[in-house]
C-alpha positions in Angstrom: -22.7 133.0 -7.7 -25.1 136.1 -6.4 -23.7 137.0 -3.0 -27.9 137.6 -2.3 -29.2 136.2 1.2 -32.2 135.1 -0.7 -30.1 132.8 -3.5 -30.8 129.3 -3.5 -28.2 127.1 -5.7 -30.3 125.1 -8.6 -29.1 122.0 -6.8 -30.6 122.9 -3.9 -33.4 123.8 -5.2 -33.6 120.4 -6.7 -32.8 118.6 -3.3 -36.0 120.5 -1.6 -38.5 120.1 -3.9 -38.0 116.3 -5.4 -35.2 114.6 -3.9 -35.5 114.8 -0.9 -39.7 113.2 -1.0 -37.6 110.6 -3.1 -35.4 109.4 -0.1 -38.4 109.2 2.2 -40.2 107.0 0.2 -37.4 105.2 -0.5 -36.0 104.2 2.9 -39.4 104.8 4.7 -38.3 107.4 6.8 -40.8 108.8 9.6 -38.5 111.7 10.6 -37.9 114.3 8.6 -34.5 115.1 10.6 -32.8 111.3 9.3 -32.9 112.3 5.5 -29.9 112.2 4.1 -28.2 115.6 2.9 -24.8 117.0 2.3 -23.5 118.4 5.6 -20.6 119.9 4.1 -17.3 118.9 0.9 -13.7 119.4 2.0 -11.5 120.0 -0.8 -7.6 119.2 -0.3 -5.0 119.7 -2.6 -1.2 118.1 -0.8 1.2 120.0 -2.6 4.6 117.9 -1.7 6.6 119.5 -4.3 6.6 122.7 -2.0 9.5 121.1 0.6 11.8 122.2 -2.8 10.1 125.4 -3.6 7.6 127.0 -0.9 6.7 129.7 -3.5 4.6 126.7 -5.5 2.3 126.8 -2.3 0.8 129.9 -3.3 0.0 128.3 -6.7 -2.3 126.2 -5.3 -3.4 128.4 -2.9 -4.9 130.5 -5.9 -5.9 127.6 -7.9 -8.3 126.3 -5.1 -9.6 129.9 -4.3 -10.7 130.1 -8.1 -12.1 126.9 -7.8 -14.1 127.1 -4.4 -14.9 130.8 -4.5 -13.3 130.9 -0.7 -10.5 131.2 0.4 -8.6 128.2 1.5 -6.1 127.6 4.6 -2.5 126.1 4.2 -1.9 123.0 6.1 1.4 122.6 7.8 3.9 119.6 8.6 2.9 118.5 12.5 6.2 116.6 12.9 9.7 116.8 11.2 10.4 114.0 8.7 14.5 114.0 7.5 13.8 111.6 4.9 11.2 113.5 3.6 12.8 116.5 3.8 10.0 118.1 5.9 10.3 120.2 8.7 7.8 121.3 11.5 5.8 124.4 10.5 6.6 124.0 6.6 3.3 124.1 4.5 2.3 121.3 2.9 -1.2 121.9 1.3 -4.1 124.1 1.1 -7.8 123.1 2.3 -11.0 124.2 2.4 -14.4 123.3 3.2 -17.9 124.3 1.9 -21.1 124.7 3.5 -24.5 125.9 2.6 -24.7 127.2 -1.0 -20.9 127.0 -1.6 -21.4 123.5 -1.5 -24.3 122.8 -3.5 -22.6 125.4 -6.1 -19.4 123.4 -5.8 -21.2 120.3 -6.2 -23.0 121.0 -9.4 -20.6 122.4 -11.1 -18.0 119.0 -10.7 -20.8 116.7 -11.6 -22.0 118.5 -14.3 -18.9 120.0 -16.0 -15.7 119.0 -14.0 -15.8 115.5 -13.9 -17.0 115.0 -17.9 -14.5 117.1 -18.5 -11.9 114.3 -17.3 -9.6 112.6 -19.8 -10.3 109.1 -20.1 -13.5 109.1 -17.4 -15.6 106.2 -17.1 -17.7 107.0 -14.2 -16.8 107.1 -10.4 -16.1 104.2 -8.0 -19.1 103.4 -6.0 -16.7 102.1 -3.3 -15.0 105.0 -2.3 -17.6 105.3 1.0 -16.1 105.6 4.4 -18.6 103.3 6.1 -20.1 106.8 7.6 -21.9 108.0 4.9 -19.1 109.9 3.1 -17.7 110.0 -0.3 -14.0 110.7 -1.7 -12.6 110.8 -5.1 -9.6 111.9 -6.0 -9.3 114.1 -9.6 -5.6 114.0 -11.2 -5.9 117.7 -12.9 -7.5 120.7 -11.2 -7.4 121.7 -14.7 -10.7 120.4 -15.3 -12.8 123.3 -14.0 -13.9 126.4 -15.9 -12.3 128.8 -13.6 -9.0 127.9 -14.1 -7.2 129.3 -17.0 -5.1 126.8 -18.7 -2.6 129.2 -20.1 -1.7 131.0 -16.9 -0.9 127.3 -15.3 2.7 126.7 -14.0 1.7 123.5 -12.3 -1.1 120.9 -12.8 -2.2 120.0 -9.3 -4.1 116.7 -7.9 -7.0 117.2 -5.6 -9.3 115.2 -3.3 -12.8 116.2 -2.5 -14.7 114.6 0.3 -18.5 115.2 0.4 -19.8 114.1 4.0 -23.4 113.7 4.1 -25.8 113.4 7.2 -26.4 109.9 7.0 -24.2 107.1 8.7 -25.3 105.0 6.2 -23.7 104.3 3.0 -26.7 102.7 1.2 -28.2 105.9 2.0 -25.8 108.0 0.8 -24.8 106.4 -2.3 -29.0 107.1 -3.0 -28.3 110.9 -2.3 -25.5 110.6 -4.3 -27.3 109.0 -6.9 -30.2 111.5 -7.1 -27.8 114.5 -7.1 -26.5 113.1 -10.7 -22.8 111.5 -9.6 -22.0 109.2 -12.5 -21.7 106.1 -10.5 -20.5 103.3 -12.6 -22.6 100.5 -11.2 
């Protein structure tokens, strides 16, 4: 990714000059502020084996830095949990969240090669909205990017990526969705 003020991702590019005339027809919209667009994708990986080893934190720490390009913030245990094993303050995960042409980099590069690259994929769930307009999908094996070097793995982590969108609508986003190539199985 150029680090250029004037780069605009291809799936951006996309989204400007076709997509986005496609959702005004569609829905009929007379605003141009109440097309639906991706506001912004969180990407979270819980990383529970760390109340044994804190050490495996960094691990996905770097993993989701390759991934996203940015670096990511470790979240912490609010409360203490004995059963669990968890005390306040102990990190639990890493997070990060992508804006702008991050995103739309991000974006394009799991629909077009991370999520093909899944073992067994079939296409994704188009009932995983939030009733807000937002997506989440869950992949088992962040192994499935490009950046990540499989031989220099120690631990296969599990993400989540949540991509919110500006519409509160879900008919409207699963149309965004849609038009930005997620393989929805319906």
């Amino acid at each position: 990714m150029a680090d250029t003020q004037n780069y605009v991702p291809r799936l951006k590019s996309a989204y400007d000059s076709a997509i986005r005339a496609e959702l005004i027809e569609k829905f009929g919209l007379k605003n141009p502020m109440t097309v639906p667009a991706l506001d912004k994708v969180v990407i979270n990986i819980g990383a529970g084996e760390t109340t044994q080893d804190t050490k495996k934190i960094n691990s996905a720490l770097e993993a989701v830095e390759l991934i996203t390009g940015q670096k990511p913030v470790i979240t912490r245990a609010r409360v203490s949990n004995a059963s669990f094993k968890i005390r306040e303050g102990m990190p639990l995960g890493v997070k990060v969240t992508l804006r702008r042409a991050r995103m739309y980099e991000f974006v394009d590069r799991l629909v077009n090669i991370a999520l093909p690259r899944v073992r067994d994929f079939r296409g994704l769930s188009p009932k995983s909205f939030d009733g807000n307009g937002n997506y989440a999908l869950g992949i088992k094996e962040h192994i499935v990017f490009p950046e990540i070097n499989y031989d220099k793995v120690d631990t296969i982590w599990g993400m989540d990526v949540v991509v919110c969108t500006t519409t509160n609508d879900d008919a409207q986003a699963r149309e965004l969705l849609r038009a930005l190539n997620f393989p929805f199985t319906d």
